[in-house]
N, C-alpha and C positions, 0 to 999 in steps of 0.2 A: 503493500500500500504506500511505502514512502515514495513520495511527490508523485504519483500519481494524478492528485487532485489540480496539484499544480502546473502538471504538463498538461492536460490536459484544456485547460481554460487558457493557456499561452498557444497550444496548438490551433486551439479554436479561433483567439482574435487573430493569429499570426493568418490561417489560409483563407480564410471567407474573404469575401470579394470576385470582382470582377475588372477585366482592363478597361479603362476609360481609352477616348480613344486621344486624348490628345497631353502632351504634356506639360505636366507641370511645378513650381519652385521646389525642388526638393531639399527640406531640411539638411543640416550638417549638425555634423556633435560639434566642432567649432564653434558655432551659434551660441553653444551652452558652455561653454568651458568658463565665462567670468561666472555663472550660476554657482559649479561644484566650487569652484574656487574659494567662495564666501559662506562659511559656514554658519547654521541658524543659532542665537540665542534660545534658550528655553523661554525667554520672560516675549520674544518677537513669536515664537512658533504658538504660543499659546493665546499671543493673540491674535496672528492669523487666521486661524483654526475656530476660535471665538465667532469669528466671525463670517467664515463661510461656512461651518456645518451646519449641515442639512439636519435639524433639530426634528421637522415633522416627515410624515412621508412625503415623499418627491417624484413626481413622474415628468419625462420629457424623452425628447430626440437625440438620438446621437449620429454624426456621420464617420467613419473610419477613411481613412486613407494610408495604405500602406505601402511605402518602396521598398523594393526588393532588389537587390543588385545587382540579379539576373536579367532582372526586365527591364525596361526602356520607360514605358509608362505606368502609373500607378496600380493598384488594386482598389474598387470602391464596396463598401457595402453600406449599409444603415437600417435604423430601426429605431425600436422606441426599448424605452426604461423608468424602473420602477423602485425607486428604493425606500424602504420601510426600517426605523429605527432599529423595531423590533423584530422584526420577522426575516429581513433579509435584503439581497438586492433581487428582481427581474427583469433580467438582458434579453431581448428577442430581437436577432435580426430580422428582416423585413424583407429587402435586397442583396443581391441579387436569389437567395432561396431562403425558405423560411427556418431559422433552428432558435431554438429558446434554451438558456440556462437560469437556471434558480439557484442562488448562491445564499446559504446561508450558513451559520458558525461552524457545524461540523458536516455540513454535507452539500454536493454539487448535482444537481437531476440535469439531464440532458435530453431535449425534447427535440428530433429530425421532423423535415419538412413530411413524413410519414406518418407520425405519430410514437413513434417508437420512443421508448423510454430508457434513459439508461442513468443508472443510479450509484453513488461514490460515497462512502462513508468514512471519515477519517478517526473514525473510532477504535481504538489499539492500534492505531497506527506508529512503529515505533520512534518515530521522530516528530517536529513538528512543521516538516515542509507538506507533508500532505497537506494541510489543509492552510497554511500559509499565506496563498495567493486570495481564497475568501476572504482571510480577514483584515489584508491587506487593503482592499477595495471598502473594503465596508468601515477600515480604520481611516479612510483617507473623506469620505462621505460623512462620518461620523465627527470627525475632528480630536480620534482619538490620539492624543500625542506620546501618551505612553507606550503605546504599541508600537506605532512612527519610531521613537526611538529605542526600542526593546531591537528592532529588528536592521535599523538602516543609519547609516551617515545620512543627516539630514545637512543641505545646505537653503538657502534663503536670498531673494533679490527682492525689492520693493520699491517701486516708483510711484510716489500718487498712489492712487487707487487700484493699481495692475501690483500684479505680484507673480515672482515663480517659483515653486517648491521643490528638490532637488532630492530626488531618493537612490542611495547608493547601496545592494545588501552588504550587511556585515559579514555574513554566512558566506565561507568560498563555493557552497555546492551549489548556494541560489544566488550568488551572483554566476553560473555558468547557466542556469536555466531563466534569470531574469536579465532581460536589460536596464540601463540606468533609466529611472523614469524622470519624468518632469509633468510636474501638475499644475496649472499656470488658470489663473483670472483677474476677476475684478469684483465686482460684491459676492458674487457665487464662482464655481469652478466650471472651466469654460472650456479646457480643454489638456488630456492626458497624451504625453508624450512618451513613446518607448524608443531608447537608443540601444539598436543589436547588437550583438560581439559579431556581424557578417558586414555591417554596414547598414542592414536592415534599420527600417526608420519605419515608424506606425504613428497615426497622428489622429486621437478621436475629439471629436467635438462635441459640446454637448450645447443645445439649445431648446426652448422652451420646456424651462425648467419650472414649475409650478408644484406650490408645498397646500398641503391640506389633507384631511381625514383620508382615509381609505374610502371606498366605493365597496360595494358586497361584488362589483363584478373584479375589481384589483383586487381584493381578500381573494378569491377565489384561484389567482393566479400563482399564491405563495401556497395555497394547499394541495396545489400538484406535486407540489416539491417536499411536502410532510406526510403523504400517503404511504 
């Protein structure tokens, strides 16, 4: 079961898509390098953190964009998303095929454009990169900054009301399965950057983000994932 859960959910953002047909600005780690540079205060990250976590549920759009090193022009997918304080995060692509994951504390469900279910439990799992990469996402949505720093070199940039947050693992096995990320906004979180160890670049966006109660039909969408 070790990293299982982890590769799996990197496998996932890493291949879905499709080629666009034209090209376009392709990030560089260069771009980032004054970021890692500048390491975060604890008394800055907590209040960054303050102030964009997503305190109610959240639902909105995300678009992906990924370059590959291989290819010429990007990879595109999108879809929408659902994150619940309590209950978890729901990623459902959209484009180009439809696959949904339900992420929550200890476990990952996998839903293909068939219906087919596949289910991941990091329960005795002997280390804790299984389940890692969940609470990763859901510590960064959350604004947990203990976790943030249990697990990663945190660095930090702030101009005005923009900011970039720099995530480096500590761990040598997840930093070979994770790239450096970067999580960058302005009142809310706008947009998750991944930097590969191939030169791979992924670049998600997130927009129309709207906080408020649950719906019995968005309830419904975390109980796939607790069956």
């Amino acid at each position: 079961m070790t990293r299982q859960i982890a590769i799996a959910i990197l496998c996932w953002l890493a291949l879905a898509g499709t080629a666009t047909a034209a090209e376009e600005p392709r990030p560089t780690a260069e771009q980032f390098a004054p970021l890692f540079a500048n390491g975060a205060t604890e008394q800055a990250l907590n209040s960054l953190l303050q102030q964009v976590a997503l305190q109610q549920p959240t639902r909105g759009e995300f678009q992906q964009t990924r370059w590959l090193k291989v290819l010429k022009n990007p990879l595109k997918s999108s879809g929408q998303l659902l994150f619940s304080p309590q209950l978890g995060l729901w990623w459902q692509q959209q484009t180009p095929f439809a696959t949904t994951m339900i992420l929550q504390q200890d476990a990952l469900t996998q839903i293909d454009s068939q219906g087919n279910v596949t289910k991941q439990s990091a329960a005795g799992a002997p280390s804790q990169l299984a389940s890692l990469m969940p609470q990763l996402l859901q510590a960064l949505l959350s604004g947990d900054v203990a976790f943030l720093q249990q697990h990663f070199t945190l660095s930090l940039l702030q101009h005005e009301q923009q900011w970039q947050l720099g995530l480096v693992a500590k761990d040598r096995q997840l930093q070979a399965m994770l790239p450096r990320l970067v999580l960058s906004g302005e009142q809310q979180m706008q947009q998750l950057l991944m930097l590969g160890q191939q030169q791979d670049i992924s670049v998600i966006e997130f927009t129309e983000l709207q906080q408020g109660p649950l719906n019995a039909e968005e309830q419904q969408r975390f109980d796939a994932g607790a069956e």
